[in-house]
C-alpha positions in Angstrom: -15.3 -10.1 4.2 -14.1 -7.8 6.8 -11.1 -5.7 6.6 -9.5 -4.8 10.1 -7.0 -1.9 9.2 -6.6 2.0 9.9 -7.4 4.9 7.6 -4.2 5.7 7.5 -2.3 3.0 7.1 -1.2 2.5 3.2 -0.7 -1.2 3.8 -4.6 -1.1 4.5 -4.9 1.1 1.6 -3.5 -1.2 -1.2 -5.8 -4.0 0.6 -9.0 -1.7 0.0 -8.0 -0.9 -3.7 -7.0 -4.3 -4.7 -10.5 -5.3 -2.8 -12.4 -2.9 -5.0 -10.9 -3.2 -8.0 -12.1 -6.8 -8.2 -15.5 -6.1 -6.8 -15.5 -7.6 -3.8 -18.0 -5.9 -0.7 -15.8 -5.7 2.4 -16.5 -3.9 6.1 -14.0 -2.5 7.9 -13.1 -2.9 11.4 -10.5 0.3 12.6 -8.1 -0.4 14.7 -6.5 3.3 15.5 -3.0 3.0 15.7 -1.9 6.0 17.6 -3.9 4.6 20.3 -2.0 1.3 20.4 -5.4 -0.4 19.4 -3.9 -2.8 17.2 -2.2 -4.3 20.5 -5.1 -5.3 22.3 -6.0 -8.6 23.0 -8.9 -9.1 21.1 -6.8 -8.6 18.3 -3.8 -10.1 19.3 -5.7 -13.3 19.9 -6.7 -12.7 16.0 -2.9 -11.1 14.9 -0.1 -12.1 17.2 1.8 -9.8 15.2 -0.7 -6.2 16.1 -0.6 -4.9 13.0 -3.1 -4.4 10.1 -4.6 -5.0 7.7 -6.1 -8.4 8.5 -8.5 -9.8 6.1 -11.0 -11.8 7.6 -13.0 -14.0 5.2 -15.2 -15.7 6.8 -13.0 -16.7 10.0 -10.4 -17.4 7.2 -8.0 -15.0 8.9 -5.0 -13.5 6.8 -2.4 -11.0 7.6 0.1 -8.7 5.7 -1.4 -7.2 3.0 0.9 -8.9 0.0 -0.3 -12.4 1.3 -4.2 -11.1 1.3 -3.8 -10.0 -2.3 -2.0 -13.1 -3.4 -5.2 -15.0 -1.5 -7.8 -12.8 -3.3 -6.0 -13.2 -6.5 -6.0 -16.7 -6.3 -9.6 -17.5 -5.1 -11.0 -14.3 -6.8 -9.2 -14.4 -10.1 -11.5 -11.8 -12.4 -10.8 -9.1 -12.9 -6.8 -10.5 -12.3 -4.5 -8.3 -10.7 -1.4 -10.2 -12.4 -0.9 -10.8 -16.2 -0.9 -13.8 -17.3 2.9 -15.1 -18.0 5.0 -16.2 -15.2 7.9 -13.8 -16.8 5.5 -10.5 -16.7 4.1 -11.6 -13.1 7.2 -11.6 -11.9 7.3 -8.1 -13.3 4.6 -6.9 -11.7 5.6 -8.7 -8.3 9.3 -7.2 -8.3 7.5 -3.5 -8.7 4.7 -3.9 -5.9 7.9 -4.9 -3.3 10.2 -2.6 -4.1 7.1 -0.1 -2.3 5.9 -3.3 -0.2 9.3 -4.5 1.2 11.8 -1.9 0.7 10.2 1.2 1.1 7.4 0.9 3.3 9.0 -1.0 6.2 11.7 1.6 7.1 9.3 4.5 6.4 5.8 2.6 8.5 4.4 4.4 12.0 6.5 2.5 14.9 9.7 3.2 12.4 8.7 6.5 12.5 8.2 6.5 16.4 11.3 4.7 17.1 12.9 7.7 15.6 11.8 10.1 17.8 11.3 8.3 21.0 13.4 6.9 22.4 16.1 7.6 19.8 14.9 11.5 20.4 15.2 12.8 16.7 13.1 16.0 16.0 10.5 16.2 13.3 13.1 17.3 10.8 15.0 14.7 11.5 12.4 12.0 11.0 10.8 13.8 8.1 14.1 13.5 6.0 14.8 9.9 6.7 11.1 9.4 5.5 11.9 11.5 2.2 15.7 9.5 1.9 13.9 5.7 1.7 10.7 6.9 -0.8 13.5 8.6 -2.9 15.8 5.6 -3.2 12.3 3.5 -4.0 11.1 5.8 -6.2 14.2 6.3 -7.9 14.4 3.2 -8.9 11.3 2.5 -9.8 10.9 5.5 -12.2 14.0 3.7 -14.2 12.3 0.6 -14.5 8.9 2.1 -15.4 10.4 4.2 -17.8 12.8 1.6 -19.4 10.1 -0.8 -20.0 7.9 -1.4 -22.8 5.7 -3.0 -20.8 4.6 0.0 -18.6 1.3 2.1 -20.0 -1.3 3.8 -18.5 -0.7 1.9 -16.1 2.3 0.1 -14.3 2.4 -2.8 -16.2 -0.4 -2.5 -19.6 -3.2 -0.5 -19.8 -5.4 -2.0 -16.5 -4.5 -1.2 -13.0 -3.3 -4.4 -10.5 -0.8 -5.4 -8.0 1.9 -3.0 -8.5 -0.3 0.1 -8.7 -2.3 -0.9 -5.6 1.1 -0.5 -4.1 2.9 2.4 -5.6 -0.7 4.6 -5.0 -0.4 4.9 -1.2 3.4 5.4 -1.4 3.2 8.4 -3.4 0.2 9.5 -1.1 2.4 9.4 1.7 5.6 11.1 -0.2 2.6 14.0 -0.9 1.8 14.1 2.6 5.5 14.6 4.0 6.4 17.1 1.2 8.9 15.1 -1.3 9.4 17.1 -4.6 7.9 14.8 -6.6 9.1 16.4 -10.3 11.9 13.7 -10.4 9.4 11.0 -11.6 7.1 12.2 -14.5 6.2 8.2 -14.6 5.0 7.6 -11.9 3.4 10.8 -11.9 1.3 9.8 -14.5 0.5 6.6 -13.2 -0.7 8.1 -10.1 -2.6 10.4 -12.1 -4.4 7.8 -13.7 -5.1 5.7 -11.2 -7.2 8.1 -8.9 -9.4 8.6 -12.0 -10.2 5.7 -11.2 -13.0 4.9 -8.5 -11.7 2.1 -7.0 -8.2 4.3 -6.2 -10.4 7.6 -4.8 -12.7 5.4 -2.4 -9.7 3.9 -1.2 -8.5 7.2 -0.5 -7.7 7.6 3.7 -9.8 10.7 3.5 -13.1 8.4 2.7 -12.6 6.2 5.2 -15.5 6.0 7.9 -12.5 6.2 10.1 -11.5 9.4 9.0 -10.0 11.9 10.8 
């Protein structure tokens, strides 16, 4: 398989956890996207849309990174990243798009640009309406973590899947811009153990050939 994404992008990075944590050998393609890489037409010819990741399996080409894990879950299905009964995977699925498709969209890098060009907000500016839309996420999602018997180690049980390869790179990125994150023992915890876990740390943008 080969995995065109970006060290930093966390979309890329729940792709390359949920990759690892079934055991699957993958090389990545980077596609730098402060250089406007992602847009050129090699790629586009690939990704109409420019953006990564894109999972390429065997010229089986796949975009967004929810669908690739619903594709590798469904022709990879050991170890599963989604329990068993439809009730509990639809558990699991609420949780991972609360980061996936609430969260990460208003909070990604051409939001973020948009912001400050050519809406011309400065950097504290842009760095609080980053904080506002993990806070609102993560508020949330603390409550439901919290409120359910369900959660353990993990968020959902005591093995990682879907919804942790999600909420890992969110709480990565609330690190990186600074957001007190002593509001949400859970998902502290969670965090916690995940990166104990090797296929969390190699995921990690800092061990990305890419790297910078």
């Amino acid at each position: 398989m080969i995995l065109h994404g970006y060290f930093r992008s966390s979309a890329s990075f729940r792709v390359r956890i949920a990759l690892n944590l079934k055991g699957i050998p993958f090389r990545q393609l980077t596609h730098h996207l402060r250089r406007n890489e992602q847009h050129s037409p090699d790629f586009l010819a690939i990704n109409p849309q420019g953006l990564v990741p894109l999972l390429d399996d065997g010229g089986t080409m796949i975009p967004q990174s929810l669908a690739i894990m619903d594709y590798l879950e469904e022709t990879r299905p050991e170890p599963p990243l989604l329990p068993k009964s439809p009730a509990d995977r639809a558990h699991v699925r609420a949780l991972a798009q609360i980061v996936a498709c609430d969260i990460h969209p208003l909070d990604n890098l051409r939001v973020l640009r948009y912001l400050r060009d050519p809406l011309g907000h400065d950097e504290a500016a842009v760095q609080g309406w980053y904080n506002h839309w993990i806070a609102e996420g993560f508020d949330a999602l603390e409550k439901m973590l919290a409120g359910d018997a369900r959660t353990g180690a993990f968020c959902f049980g005591e093995s990682p899947g879907l919804a942790d390869a999600c909420l890992v790179p969110q709480v990565v990125n609330a690190d990186t811009f600074k957001l007190d994150l002593a509001p949400y023992p859970v998902i502290r915890r969670i965090f916690e153990n995940c990166m104990a876990i090797d296929a969390f740390a190699a995921a990690h943008p800092s061990r990305q050939p890419d790297a910078e």
